[in-house]
N, C-alpha and C positions, 0 to 999 in steps of 0.2 A: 195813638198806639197802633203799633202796623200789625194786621193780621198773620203774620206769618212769624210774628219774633221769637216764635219757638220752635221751629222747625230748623233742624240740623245746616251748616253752611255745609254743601257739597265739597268735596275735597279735591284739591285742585289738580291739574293734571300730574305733577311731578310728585305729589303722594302717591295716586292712585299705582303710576308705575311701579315705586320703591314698591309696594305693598304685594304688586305684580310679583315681581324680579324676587323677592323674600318668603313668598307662598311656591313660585314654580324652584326655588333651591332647595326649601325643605322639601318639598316631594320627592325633589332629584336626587337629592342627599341619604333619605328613608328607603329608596328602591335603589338607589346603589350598597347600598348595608345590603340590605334584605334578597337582591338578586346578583351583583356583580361575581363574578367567580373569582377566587383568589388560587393562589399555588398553594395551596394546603387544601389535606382534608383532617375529617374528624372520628375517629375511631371510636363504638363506642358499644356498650353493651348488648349481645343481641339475644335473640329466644332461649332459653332450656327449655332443652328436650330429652324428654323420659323415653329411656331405651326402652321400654315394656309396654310406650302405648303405640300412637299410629302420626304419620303427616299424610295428610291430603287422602285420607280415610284407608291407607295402610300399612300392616304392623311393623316397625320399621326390623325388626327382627323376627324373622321366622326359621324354625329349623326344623328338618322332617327326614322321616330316611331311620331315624335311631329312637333311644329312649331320650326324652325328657322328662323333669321334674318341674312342681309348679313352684315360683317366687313370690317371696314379697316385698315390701321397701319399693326401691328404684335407685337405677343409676342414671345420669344425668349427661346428655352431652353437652356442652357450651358453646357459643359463636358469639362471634363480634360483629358486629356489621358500620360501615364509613359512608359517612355522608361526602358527595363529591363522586367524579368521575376522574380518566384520564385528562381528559379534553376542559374541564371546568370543575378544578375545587370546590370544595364548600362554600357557601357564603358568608361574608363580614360577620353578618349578623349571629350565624350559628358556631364559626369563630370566637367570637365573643363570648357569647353563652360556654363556648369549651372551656372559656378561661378558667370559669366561676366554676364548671361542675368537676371533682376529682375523680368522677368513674367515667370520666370521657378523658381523650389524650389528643392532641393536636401533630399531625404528620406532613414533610413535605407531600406532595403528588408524586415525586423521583423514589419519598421509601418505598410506595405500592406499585409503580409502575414503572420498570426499568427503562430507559432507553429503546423504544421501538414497541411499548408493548402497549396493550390500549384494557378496556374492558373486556371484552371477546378472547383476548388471549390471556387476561388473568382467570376468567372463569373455566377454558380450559383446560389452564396449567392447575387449578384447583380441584377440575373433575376427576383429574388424573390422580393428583393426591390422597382423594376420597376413595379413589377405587384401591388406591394402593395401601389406603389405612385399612381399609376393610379386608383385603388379603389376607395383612399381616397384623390383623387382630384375630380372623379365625384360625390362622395357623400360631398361632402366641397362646390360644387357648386349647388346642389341640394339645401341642409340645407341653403343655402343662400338665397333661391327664393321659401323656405318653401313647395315642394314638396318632399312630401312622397314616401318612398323606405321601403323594406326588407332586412332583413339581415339573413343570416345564416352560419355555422359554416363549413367550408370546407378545405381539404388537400389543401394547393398551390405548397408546395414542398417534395418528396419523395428522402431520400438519399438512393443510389444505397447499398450502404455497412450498412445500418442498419434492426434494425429487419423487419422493414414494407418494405422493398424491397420484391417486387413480389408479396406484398400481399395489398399492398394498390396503388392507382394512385391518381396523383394530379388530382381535380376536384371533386373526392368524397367526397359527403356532409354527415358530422356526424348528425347524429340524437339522436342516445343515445351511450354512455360511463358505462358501468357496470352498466346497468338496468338503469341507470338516464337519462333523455332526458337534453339532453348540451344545457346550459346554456350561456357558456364565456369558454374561453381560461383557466381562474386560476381554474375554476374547473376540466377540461381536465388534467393540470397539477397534480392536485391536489389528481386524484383517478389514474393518473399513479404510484406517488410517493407510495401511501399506497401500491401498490401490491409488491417493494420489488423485484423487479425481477421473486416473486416465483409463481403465477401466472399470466397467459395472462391476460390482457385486451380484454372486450370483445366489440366490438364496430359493431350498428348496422347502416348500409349506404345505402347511393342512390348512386348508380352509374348508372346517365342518370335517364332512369323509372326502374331501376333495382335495387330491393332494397335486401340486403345482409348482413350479417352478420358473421363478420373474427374475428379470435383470434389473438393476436401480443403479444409476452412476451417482456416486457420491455429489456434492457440492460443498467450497468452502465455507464454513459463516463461523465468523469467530476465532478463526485462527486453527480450525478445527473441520478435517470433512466428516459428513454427515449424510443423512439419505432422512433424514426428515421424518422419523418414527420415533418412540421412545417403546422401547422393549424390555421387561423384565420378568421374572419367576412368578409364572401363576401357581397358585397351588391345585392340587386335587382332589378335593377331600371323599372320604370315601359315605358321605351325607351330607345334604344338601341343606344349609346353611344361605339361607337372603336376607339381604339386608337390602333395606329403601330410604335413604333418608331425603327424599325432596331433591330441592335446591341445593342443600346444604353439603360444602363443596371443604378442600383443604384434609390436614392429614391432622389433627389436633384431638379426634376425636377417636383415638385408636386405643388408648387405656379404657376407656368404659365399654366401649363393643367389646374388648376384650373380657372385660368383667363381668358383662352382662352376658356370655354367650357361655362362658365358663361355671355361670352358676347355673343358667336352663338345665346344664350338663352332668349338674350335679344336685344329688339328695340335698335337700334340706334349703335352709334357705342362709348364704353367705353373710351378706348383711345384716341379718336379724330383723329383718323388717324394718332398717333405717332408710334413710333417704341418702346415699350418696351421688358427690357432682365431683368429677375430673376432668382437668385434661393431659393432654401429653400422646407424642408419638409411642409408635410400639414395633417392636422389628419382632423378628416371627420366634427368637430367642428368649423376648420380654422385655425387654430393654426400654426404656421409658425415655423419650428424648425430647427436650424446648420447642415450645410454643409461641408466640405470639401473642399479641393481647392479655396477659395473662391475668393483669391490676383490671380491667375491663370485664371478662368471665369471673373474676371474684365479686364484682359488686352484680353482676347479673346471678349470682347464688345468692348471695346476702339477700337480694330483690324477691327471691323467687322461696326466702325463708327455709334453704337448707342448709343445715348445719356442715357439714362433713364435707371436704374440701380437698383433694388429694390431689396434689402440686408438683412436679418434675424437681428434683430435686437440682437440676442446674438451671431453672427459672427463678432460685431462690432470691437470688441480689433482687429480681424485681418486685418480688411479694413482701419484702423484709420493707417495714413502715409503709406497708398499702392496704393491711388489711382489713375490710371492712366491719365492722360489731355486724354479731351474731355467727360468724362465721369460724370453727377449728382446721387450720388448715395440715396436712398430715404429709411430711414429705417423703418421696419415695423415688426409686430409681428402678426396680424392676416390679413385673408383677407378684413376684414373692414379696416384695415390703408391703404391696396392696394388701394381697391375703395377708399378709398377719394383722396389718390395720384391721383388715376387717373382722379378724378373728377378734381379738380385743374390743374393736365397737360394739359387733353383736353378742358379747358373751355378756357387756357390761363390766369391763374391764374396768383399769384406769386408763384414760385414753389420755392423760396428760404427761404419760412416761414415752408416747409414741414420739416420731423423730419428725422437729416442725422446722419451717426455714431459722435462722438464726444469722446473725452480722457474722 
């Protein structure tokens, strides 16, 4: 009997390889899933946030200057946020996982980033929307309670690589456009297009108490000349109204600042002490306008255990067979269908006569 008859025969070279070549594929295979970037991203539910508390320690709503009344309940603003960049999609793996979960959605990279545009210039063109939802949420809630405001025509956003780079800052108020004193935006448009490129626009501003007067030569982009600012109606309110939300950037969140500024504003308390969550644009008239993500912000309420759901009422095609349990969604189109929702929530109404998406 040989001493070794039980000790394993080594395996020969041409295993050992295969064994090689079958261990370095699965690894290669696992980190390509797991890391490889695809042309998709993944959209998918992100924080609520309660207009009456604080981000990054504060209040994201403060108003002073006037009377306020105290609230209770909460209004709720929503976000979505996308796994993936311009430059690198998401990954196979979280791809995958999209498939399975129905409060996540699957995106080319072309729906979120057009042609030329990257990260830096989505967030932005998001700042911009943010500052321009919050305008036209405190003048929406103004117009509500028939208090008068000012408005005037002002830089919000200056792109770094166009002509008015260096020569203009957001915050400077147009007073006149080629000897005309501005009027609106279509006519800003309107005396940029005639100069053709071939003369400057001569535009005279306030910067602060500083009042000045710069040249800007248009340039083509898009078929379109332009001077590389986006300009629109700021308002003036005659009380001082801040808003801070962080990070948190885009125009979706203009119905609840609206509602939540509207009840500081007033006696008593709107909601009755419920929890409400919306989204939806708001133009300074009230006007309630489509969203994005919108199947995504309902299951980030359903998450977040609030009931009460108040939906743009031309988002409806995408709420109709998305809604999540636990969730009454309440459709609406300006902020007068809001207040009456609300009025009927908090009276303890029947809230199943209010106007919901429908096929």
């Amino acid at each position: 009997m040989s001493l070794f008859e039980d000790l394993p025969k080594p395996k020969s070279p041409l295993k050992r390889i295969i064994s090689w070549v079958v261990a370095i594929a699965f690894i290669g295979g696992v980190a390509f899933i797991t890391i490889a970037p695809t042309p998709y991203l993944v959209e998918q539910p992100g924080p609520v946030y309660n207009l009456y508390s604080t981000i990054y320690g504060k209040p994201i709503i403060t108003i002073s200057g006037t009377q306020t009344y105290p609230t209770t309940g909460s209004y709720s603003m929503l976000t979505v946020t996308i796994q993936g960049t311009s430059d690198r999609g998401a990954s196979w793996f979280n791809i995958g996982l999209a498939k399975l979960d129905e409060s996540k959605k699957i995106l080319k990279v072309t729906d979120i980033f057009p042609p030329g545009w990257n990260d830096a210039k989505l967030n932005q063109e998001s700042d911009v929307m943010m500052l321009d939802a919050q305008a036209n949420a405190k003048a929406a809630a103004l117009n509500l309670l028939h208090i008068p405001y000012q408005s005037y025509q002002a830089v919000t956003f200056v792109d770094l690589t166009g002509p008015a780079a260096k020569i203009l800052k957001a915050g400077d108020k147009v007073i006149n456009i080629q000897g005309e004193k501005v009027v609106d935006l279509a006519q800003i448009k309107r005396l940029v297009q005639a100069t053709q490129g071939k003369t400057p626009v001569v535009l005279n501003i306030l910067r602060g108490d500083k009042a000045m007067t710069v040249n800007v030569t248009p340039r083509l982009v898009d078929g379109e000349w332009r001077i590389g600012v986006y300009i629109g109606a700021v308002p003036s309110f005659p009380f001082k109204i801040d808003i801070s939300v962080g990070d948190v950037g885009g125009p979706s969140g203009g119905q609840m600042l609206a509602l939540a500024i509207y009840d500081e504003l007033t006696p008593g308390s709107l909601n009755g002490g419920q929890n409400i969550a919306g989204t939806g644009t708001v133009d300074p008239d009230g006007n309630i306008g489509p969203i994005g993500g919108i199947v995504q912000k309902m299951y980030a309420v359903s998450k977040a255990g609030i009931k009460w759901f108040f939906a743009p009422s031309s988002n409806c095609d995408e709420v109709v067979g998305h809604i999540p349990q636990g969730i009454s969604v309440i459709k609406v189109s300006t902020l007068q269908d809001s207040l009456a929702a609300l009025k009927v929530i908090s009276s303890g109404g029947d809230a199943t006569k209010l106007p919901t998406c429908t096929k």
